[in-house]
KEKE-3310 file (N, C-alpha, C; in steps of 0.2 Angstrom, whole numbers, plus 5000, padded with zeros to 4 digits):
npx = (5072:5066:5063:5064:5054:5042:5035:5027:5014:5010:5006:4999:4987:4984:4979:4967:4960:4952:4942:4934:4934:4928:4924:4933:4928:4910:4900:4887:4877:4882:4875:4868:4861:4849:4844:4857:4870:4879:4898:4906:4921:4934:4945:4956:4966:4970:4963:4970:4985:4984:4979:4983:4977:4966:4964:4969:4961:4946:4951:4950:4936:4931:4937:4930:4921:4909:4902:4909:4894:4886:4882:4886:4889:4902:4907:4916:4925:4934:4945:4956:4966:4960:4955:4945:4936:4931:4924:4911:4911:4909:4897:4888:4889:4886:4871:4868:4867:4876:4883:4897:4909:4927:4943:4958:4966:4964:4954:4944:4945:4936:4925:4921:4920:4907:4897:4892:4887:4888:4898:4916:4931:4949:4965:4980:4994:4999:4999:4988:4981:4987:4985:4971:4961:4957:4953:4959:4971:4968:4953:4943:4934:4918:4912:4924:4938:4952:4967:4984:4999:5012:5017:5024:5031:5035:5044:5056:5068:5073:5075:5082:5094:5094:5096:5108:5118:5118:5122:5135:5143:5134:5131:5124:5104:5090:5074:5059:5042:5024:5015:5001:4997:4991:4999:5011:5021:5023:5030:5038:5047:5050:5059:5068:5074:5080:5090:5097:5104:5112:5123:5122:5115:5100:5090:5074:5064:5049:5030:5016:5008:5010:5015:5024:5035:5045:5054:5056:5066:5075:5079:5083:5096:5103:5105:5113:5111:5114:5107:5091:5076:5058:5046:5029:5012:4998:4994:5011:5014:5004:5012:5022:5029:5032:5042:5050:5058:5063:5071:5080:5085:5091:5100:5099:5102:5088:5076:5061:5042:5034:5034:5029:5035:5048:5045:5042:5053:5062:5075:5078:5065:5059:5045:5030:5019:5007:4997:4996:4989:4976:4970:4969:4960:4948:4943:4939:4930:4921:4917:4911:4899:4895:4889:4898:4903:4913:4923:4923:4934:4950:4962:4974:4991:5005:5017:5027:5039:5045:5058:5063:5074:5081:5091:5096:5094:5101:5114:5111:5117:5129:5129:5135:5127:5126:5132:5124:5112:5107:5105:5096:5084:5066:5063:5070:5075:5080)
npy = (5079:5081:5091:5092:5093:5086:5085:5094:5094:5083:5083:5093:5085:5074:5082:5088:5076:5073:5080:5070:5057:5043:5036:5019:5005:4998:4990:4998:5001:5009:5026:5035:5049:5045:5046:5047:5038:5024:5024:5013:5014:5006:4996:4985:4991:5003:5019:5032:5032:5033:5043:5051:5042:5042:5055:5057:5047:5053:5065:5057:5052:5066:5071:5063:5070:5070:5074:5075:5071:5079:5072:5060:5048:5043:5030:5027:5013:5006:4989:4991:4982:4972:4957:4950:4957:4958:4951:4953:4969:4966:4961:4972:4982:4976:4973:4985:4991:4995:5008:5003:4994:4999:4994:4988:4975:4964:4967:4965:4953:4948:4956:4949:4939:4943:4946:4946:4954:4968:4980:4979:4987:4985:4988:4983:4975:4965:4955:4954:4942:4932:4932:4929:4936:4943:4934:4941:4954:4965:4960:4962:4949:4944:4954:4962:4974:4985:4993:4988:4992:4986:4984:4974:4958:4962:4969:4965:4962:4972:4983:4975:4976:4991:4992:4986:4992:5005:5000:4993:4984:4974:4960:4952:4951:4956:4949:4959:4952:4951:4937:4935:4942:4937:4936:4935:4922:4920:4932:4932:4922:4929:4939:4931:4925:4936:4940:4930:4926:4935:4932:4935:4929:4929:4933:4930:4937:4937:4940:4946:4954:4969:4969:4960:4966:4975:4963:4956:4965:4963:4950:4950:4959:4952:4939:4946:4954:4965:4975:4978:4972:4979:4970:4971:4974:4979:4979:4981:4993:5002:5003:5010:5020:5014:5004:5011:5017:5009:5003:5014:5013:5000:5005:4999:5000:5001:4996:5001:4998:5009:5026:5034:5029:5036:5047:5049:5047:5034:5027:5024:5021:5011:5012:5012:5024:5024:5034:5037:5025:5026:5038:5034:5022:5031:5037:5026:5019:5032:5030:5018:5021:5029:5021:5011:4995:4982:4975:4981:4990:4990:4982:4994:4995:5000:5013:5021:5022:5026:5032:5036:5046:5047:5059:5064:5054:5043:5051:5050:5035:5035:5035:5038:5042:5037:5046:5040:5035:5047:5054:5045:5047:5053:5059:5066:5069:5082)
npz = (4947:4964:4977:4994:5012:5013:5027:5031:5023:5023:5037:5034:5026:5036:5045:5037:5034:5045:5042:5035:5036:5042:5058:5063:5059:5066:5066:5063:5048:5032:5033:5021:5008:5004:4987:4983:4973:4980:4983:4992:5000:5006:5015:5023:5034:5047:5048:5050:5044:5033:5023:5015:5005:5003:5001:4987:4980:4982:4976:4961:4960:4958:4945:4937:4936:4945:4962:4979:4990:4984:4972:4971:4986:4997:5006:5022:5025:5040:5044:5053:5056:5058:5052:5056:5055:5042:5032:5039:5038:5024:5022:5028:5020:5006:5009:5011:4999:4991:4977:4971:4977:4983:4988:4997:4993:5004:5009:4996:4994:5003:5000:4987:4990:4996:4986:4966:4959:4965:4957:4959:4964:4964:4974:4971:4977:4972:4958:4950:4940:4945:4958:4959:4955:4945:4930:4915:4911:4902:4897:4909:4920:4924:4941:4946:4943:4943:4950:4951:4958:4960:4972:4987:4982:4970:4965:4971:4967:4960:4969:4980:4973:4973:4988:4989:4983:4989:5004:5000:5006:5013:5022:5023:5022:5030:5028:5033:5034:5032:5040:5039:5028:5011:5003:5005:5005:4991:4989:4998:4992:4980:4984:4992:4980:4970:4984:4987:4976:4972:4978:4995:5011:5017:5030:5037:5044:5054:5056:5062:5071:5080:5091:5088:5082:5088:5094:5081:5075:5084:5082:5071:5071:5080:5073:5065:5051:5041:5033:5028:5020:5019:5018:5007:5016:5020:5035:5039:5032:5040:5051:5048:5055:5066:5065:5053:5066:5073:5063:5062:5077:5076:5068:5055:5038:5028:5014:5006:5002:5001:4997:5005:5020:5018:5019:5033:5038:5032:5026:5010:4996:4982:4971:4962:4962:4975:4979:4966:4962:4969:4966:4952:4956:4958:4950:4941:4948:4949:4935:4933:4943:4935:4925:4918:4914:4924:4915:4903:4909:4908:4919:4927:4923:4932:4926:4928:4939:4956:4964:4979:4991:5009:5013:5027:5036:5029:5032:5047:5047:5042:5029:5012:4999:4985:4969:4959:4963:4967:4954:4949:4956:4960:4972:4984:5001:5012)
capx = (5073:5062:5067:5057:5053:5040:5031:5022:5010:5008:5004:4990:4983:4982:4973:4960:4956:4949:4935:4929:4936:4923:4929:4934:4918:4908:4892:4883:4877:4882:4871:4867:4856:4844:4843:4862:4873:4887:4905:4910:4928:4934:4951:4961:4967:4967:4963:4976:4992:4979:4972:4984:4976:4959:4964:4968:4956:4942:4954:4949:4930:4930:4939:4928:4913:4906:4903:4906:4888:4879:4880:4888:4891:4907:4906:4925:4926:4940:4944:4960:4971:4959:4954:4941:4929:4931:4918:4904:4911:4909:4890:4883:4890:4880:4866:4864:4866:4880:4885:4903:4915:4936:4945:4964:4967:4963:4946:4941:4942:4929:4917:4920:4915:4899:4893:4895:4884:4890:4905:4922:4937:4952:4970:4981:5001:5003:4998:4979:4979:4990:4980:4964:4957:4954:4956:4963:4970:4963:4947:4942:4928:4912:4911:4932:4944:4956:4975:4989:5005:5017:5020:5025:5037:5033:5050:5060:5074:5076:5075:5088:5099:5096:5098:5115:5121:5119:5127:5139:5147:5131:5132:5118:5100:5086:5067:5054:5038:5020:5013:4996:4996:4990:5004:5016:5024:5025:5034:5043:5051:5054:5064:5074:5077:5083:5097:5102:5106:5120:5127:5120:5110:5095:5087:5068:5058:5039:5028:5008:5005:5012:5019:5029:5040:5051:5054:5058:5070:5080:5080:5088:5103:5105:5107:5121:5110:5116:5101:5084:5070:5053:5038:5023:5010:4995:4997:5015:5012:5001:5015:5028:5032:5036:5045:5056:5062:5065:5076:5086:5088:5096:5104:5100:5100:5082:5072:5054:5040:5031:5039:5030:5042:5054:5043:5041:5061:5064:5081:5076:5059:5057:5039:5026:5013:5003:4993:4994:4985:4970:4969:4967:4953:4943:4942:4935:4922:4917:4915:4906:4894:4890:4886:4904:4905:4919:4925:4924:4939:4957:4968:4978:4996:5011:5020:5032:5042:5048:5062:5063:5079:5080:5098:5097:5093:5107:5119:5113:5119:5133:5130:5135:5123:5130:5128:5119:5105:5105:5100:5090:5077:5063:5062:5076:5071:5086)
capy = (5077:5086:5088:5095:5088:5083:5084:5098:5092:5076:5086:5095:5080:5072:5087:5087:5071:5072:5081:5066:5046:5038:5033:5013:5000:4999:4986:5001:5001:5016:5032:5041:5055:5040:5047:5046:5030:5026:5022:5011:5012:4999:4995:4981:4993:5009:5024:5036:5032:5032:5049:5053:5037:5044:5063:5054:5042:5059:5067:5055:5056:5074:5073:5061:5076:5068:5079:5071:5074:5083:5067:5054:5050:5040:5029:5025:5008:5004:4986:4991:4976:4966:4951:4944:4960:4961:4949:4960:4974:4967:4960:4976:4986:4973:4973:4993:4992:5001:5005:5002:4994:5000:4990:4983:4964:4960:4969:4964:4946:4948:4959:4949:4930:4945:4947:4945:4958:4974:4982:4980:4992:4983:4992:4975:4976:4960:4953:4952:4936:4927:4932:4927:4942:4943:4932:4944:4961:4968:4963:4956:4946:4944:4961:4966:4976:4988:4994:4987:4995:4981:4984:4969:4956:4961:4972:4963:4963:4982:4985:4973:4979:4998:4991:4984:5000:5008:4996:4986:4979:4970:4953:4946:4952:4954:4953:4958:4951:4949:4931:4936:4945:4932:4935:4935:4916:4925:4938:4929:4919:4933:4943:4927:4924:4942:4942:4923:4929:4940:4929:4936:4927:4930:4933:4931:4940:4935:4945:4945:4957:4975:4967:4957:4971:4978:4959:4953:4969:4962:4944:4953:4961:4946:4935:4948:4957:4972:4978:4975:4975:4978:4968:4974:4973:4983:4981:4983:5000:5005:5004:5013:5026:5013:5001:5017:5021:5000:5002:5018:5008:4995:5006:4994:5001:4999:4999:5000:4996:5017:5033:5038:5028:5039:5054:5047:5042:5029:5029:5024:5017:5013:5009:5013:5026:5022:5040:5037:5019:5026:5040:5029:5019:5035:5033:5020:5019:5034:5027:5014:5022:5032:5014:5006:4988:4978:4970:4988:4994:4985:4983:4997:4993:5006:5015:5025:5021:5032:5030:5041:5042:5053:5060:5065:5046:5041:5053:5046:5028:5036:5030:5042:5041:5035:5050:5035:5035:5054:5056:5040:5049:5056:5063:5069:5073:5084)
capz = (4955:4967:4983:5000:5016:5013:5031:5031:5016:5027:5043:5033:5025:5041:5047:5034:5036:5050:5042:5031:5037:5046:5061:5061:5060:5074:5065:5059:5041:5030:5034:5017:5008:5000:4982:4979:4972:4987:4982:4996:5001:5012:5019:5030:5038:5050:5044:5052:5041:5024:5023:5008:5000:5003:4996:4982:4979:4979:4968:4957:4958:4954:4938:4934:4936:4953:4968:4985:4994:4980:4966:4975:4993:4997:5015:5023:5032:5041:5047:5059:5055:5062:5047:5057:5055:5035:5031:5040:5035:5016:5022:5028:5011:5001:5011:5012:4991:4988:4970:4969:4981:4981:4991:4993:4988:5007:5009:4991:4995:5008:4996:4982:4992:4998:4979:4963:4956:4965:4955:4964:4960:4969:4971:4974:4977:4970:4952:4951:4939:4949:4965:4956:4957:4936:4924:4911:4913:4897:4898:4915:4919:4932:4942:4945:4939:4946:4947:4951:4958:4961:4980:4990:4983:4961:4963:4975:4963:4958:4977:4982:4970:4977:4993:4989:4979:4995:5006:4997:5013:5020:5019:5028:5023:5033:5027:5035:5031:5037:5037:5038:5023:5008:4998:5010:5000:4985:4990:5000:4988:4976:4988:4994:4976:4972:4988:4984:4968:4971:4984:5001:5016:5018:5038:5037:5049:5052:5061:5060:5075:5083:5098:5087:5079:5091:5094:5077:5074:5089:5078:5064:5074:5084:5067:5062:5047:5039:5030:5029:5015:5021:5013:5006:5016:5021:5041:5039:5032:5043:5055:5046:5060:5073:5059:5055:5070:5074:5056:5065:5082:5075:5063:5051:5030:5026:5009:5007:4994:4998:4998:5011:5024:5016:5020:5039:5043:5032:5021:5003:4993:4974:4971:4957:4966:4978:4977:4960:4960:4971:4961:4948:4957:4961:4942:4937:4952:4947:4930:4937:4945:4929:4921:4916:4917:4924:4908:4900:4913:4909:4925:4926:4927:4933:4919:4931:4947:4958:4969:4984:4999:5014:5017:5033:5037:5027:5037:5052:5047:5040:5021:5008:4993:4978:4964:4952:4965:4968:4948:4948:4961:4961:4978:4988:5006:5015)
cpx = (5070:5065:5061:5057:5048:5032:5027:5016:5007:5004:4996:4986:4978:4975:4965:4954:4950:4940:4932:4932:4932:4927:4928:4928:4917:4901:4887:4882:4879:4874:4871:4862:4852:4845:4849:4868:4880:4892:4908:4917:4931:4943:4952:4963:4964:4967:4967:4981:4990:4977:4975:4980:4969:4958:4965:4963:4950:4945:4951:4944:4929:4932:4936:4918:4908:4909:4902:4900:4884:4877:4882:4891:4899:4905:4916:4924:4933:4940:4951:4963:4968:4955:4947:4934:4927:4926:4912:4904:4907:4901:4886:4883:4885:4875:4863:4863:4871:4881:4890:4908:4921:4938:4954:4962:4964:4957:4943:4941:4936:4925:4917:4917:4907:4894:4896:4889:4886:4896:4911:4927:4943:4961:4975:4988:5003:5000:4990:4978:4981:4989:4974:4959:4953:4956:4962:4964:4967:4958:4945:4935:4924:4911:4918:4934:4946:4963:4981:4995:5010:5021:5023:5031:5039:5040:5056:5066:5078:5077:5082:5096:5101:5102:5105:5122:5121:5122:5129:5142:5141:5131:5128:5112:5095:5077:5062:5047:5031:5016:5006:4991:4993:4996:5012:5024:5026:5029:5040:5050:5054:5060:5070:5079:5081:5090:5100:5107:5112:5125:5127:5115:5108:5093:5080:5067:5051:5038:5020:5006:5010:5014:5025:5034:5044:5055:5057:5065:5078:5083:5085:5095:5104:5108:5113:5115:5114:5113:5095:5079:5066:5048:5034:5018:5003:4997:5005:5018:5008:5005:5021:5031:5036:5043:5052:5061:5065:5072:5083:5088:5093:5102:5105:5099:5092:5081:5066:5051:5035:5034:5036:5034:5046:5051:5044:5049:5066:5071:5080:5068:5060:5051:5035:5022:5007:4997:4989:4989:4976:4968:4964:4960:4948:4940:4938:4930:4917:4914:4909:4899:4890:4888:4892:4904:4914:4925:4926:4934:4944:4960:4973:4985:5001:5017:5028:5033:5045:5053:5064:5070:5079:5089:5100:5098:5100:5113:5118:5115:5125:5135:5131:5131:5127:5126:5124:5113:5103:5100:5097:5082:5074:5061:5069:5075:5079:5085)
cpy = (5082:5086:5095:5090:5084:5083:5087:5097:5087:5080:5089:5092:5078:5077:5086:5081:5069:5077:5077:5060:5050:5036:5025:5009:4999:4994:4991:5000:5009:5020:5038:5045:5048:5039:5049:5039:5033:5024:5022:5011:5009:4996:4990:4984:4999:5015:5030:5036:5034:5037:5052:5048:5040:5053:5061:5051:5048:5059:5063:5051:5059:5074:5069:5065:5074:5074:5076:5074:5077:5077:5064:5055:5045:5039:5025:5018:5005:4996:4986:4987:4971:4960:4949:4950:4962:4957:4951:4965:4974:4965:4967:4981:4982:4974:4981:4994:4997:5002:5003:5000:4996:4998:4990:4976:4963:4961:4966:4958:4946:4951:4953:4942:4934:4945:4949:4949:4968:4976:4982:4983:4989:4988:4987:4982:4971:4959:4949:4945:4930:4927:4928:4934:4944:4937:4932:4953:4965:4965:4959:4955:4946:4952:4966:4969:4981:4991:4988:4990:4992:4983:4978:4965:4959:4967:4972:4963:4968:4983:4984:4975:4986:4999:4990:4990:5005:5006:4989:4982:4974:4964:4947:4951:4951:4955:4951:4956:4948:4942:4931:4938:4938:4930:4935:4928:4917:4929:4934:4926:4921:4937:4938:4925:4931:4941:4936:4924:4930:4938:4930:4932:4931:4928:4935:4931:4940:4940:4944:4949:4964:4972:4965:4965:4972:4968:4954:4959:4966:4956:4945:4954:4956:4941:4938:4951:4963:4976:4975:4975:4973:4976:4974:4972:4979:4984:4984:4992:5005:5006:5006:5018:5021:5007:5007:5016:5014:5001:5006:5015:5006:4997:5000:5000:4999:5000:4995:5002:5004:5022:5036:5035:5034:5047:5056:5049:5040:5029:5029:5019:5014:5007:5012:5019:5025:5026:5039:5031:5023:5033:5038:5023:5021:5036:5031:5019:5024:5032:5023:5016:5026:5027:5010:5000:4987:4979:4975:4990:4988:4986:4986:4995:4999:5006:5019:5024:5025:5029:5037:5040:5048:5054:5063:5058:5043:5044:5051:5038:5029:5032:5036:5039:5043:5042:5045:5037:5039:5057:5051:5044:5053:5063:5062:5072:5074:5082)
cpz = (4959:4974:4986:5006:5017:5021:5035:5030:5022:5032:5041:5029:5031:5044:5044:5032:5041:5047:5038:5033:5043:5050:5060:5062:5066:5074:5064:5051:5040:5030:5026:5015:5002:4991:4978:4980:4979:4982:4990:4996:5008:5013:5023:5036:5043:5045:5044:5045:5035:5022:5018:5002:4998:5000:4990:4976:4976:4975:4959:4954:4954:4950:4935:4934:4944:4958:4975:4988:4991:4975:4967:4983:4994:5006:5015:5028:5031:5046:5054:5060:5058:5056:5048:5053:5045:5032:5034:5040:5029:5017:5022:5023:5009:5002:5009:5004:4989:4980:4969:4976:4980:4988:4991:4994:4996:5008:5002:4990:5000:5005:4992:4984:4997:4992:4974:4957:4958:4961:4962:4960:4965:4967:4976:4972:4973:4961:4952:4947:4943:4955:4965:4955:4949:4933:4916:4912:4908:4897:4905:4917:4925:4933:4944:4941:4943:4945:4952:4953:4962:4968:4981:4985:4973:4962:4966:4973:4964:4966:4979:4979:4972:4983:4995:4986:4984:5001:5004:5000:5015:5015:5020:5028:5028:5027:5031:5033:5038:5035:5038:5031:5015:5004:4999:5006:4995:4986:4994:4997:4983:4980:4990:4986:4974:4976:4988:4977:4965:4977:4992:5005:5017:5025:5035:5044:5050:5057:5058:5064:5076:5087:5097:5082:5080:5088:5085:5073:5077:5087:5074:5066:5077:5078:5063:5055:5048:5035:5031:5024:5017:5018:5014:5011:5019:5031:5043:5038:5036:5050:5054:5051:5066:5069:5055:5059:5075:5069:5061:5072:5083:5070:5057:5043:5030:5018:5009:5001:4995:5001:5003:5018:5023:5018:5028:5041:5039:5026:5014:5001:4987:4976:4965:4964:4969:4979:4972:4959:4964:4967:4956:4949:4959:4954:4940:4942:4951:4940:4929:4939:4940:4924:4918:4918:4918:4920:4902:4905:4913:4915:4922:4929:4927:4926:4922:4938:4950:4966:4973:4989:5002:5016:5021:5036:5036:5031:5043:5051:5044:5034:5017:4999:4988:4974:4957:4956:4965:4959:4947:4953:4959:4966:4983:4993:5011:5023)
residu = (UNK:UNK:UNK:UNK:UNK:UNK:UNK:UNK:UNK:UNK:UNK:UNK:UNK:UNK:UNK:UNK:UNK:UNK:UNK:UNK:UNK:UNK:UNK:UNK:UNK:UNK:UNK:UNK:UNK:UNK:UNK:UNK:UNK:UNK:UNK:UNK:UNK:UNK:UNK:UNK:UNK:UNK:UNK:UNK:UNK:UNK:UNK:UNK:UNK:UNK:UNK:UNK:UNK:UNK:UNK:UNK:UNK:UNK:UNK:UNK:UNK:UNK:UNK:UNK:UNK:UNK:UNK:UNK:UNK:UNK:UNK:UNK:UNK:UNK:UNK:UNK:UNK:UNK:UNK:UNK:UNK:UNK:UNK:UNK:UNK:UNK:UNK:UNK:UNK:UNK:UNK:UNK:UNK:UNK:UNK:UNK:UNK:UNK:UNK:UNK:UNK:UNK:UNK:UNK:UNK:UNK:UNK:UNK:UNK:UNK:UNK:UNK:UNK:UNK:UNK:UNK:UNK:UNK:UNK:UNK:UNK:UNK:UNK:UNK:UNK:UNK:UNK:UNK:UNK:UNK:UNK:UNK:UNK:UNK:UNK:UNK:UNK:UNK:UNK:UNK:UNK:UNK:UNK:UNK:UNK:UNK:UNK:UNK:UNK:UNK:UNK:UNK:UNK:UNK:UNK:UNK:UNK:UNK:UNK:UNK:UNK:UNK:UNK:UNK:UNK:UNK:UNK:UNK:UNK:UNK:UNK:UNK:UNK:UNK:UNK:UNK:UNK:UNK:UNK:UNK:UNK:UNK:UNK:UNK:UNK:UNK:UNK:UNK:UNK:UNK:UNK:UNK:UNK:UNK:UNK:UNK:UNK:UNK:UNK:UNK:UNK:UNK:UNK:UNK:UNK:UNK:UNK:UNK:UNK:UNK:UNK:UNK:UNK:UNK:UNK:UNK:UNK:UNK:UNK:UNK:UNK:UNK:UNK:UNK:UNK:UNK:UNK:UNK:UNK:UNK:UNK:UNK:UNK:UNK:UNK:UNK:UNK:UNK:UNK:UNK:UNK:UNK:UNK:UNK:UNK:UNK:UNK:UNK:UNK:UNK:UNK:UNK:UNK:UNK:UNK:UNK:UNK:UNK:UNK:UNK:UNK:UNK:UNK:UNK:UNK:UNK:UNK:UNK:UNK:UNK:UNK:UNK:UNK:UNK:UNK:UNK:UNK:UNK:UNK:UNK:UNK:UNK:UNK:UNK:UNK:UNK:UNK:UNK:UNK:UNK:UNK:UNK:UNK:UNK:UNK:UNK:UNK:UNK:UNK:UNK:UNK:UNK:UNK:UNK:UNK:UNK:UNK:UNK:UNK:UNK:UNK:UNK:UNK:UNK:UNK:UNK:UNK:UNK:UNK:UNK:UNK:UNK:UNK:UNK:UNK:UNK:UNK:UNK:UNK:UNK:UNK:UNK:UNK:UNK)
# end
C-alpha cells in the first residue's frame, strides 16, 4: 500500500509538459527534421489533463532504444473534445506519411477509415474485438494492434461493488455517462446490470458537452441518488477537476474508472493503469517503427488493477473506510 499526495508529482508533470505537447490543431501538417520516421500521437481530447499520458507514452519509446529528436520525432495532435475535427486531423497525419499512429479508440476510428497501410497502435478502454478494432487479440490482422486497459463499463461490476462497500446505505445510483462516446451503450448496460444486481435503482445521467455537467449533477440530487459511478470516457476525463468538485457539491460518494480523479479530489477508483497502457503503446510504436508488423504485436491486455481512495475526501462526506478496502489499495492519498 503506498500512500502520498500525490499532487506534487502532478504539478511537475504539468510543468514539463509544457516543454513538449503541441499546442491543439490548428490545419497545419506536422513540421519534422525530414530524415526521421514520426510516431504520430493523436488524441480526442485536450491536452492539459493528459501530460502524465504523454510522460509515459515517451517512457516507452526510450526503452525501446529510440531518442526523441535524434532517431525519432514524435508530433502531439490534440482534437479538444471536438469530433468534428478527428477526421482532418487523421488526413493530414496520412498525408505527411507518418510512420506510426497511437491513438485512443476515438482518434483511431478516424485514422484507421484514413488508411490502411500506416501502422496504428490503439489504447482502447473498452474490448477491442468487440469494438471492432481487431479481429483477434493474439494475432491481429490488417494494420492494428494495441492495449487494452478496460476503462469504461469492462469493470462496472468490481466498481459497484467498491462503491457499495463504501456506502452500504445508498439506495439509489446514479451514473454518469457520456453519449457521445461510441461505447457509451455498452457501458451502459453493463453498469445498469451491475447495480440491478444487488437490488438498487439506477439514475442515468447523460451528458455530451461541459455546459451539461453542473446540470446533470443537479438531476442526480434531485432523483434522490446516493452515489454515483462515473463512466469511462475520454471527454469525461478530460473534465475530471470540475466532475470532482460537482461529486463534493452534491456530496455525492463517487467511483471512477482512473486514479487520477482520486489524485484530483475524487473519493475512490479501481482501474488497470492507464500510464501503464500508454506506456505500453510507446512500445510497440516504437517497435513498429523499427519494422514490427501489426499481426506480430498481440493486444496487450491488464494483468494488474489498481484500486486507489482519497481519505480526506472520504472524511469530508463522512465515510469511514472499511479496513477491507484500506488493504485492498494500492494508493492511499491522506
Amino acid at each position: 500500500m503506498k500512500q502520498g499526495a500525490g499532487i506534487g508529482r502532478r504539478a511537475l508533470v504539468g510543468a514539463m509538459a509544457g516543454a513538449f505537447l503541441v499546442l491543439p490543431f490548428k490545419g497545419a501538417p506536422p513540421a519534422r527534421a525530414a530524415d526521421l520516421p514520426v510516431i504520430a500521437f493523436f488524441r480526442s481530447s485536450p491536452a492539459g489533463p493528459f501530460a502524465s499520458l504523454v510522460e509515459a507514452f515517451r517512457k516507452g519509446v526510450a526503452e525501446e532504444g529510440l531518442v526523441e529528436g535524434e532517431t525519432v520525432a514524435i508530433e502531439y495532435r490534440w482534437a479538444d473534445n471536438k469530433p468534428e475535427l478527428l477526421p482532418q486531423i487523421a488526413a493530414e497525419l496520412v498525408s505527411a506519411k507518418v510512420s506510426v499512429i497511437v491513438g485512443n479508440s476515438v482518434a483511431v476510428e478516424a485514422a484507421r477509415a484514413a488508411t490502411s497501410d500506416i501502422p496504428i497502435v490503439f489504447v482502447s478502454a473498452d474490448d477491442p474485438v468487440k469494438a471492432g478494432l481487431v479481429d483477434n487479440l493474439a494475432r491481429p490482422s490488417a494494420n492494428l494492434t494495441g492495449v487494452t486497459f478496460f476503462g469504461g463499463g469492462e469493470l462496472a461490476g468490481k466498481r459497484t461493488e467498491i462503491l457499495m462497500e463504501l456506502a452500504p446505505t445508498a439506495v439509489d445510483v446514479s451514473l454518469l455517462i457520456d453519449t457521445k462516446y461510441p461505447g457509451f451503450e455498452a457501458n451502459r448496460a453493463k453498469a445498469e446490470s451491475a447495480i440491478t444486481s444487488i437490488g438498487r435503482r439506477l439514475i442515468v445521467a447523460e451528458v455530451s458537452g461541459v455546459e451539461e455537467l453542473e446540470a446533470a449533477f443537479d438531476r442526480m440530487s434531485a432523483a434522490g441518488a446516493d452515489a454515483v459511478v462515473i463512466g469511462g470516457s475520454p471527454f469525461l476525463t478530460s473534465q475530471r477537476a470540475t466532475i470532482v468538485k460537482l461529486a463534493a457539491k452534491h456530496k455525492l460518494p463517487a467511483i471512477y474508472d482512473q486514479k487520477d480523479y482520486v489524485i484530483d479530489g475524487g473519493l475512490i477508483s479501481y482501474a488497470s493503469s492507464f500510464s501503464e497502457a500508454y506506456r505500453q503503446a510507446g512500445v510497440y510504436a516504437a517497435r513498429m517503427v523499427k519494422g514490427a508488423a501489426a499481426s506480430e504485436l498481440p493486444v496487450i491486455q491488464p494483468t494488474v488493477f489498481e484500486l486507489a481512495v482519497n481519505l480526506s475526501t472520504a472524511k469530508a462526506l463522512g465515510i469511514e473506510v472499511p479496513r477491507s478496502i484500506l488493504l485492498m489499495a494500492d494508493e492511499v492519498i491522506e
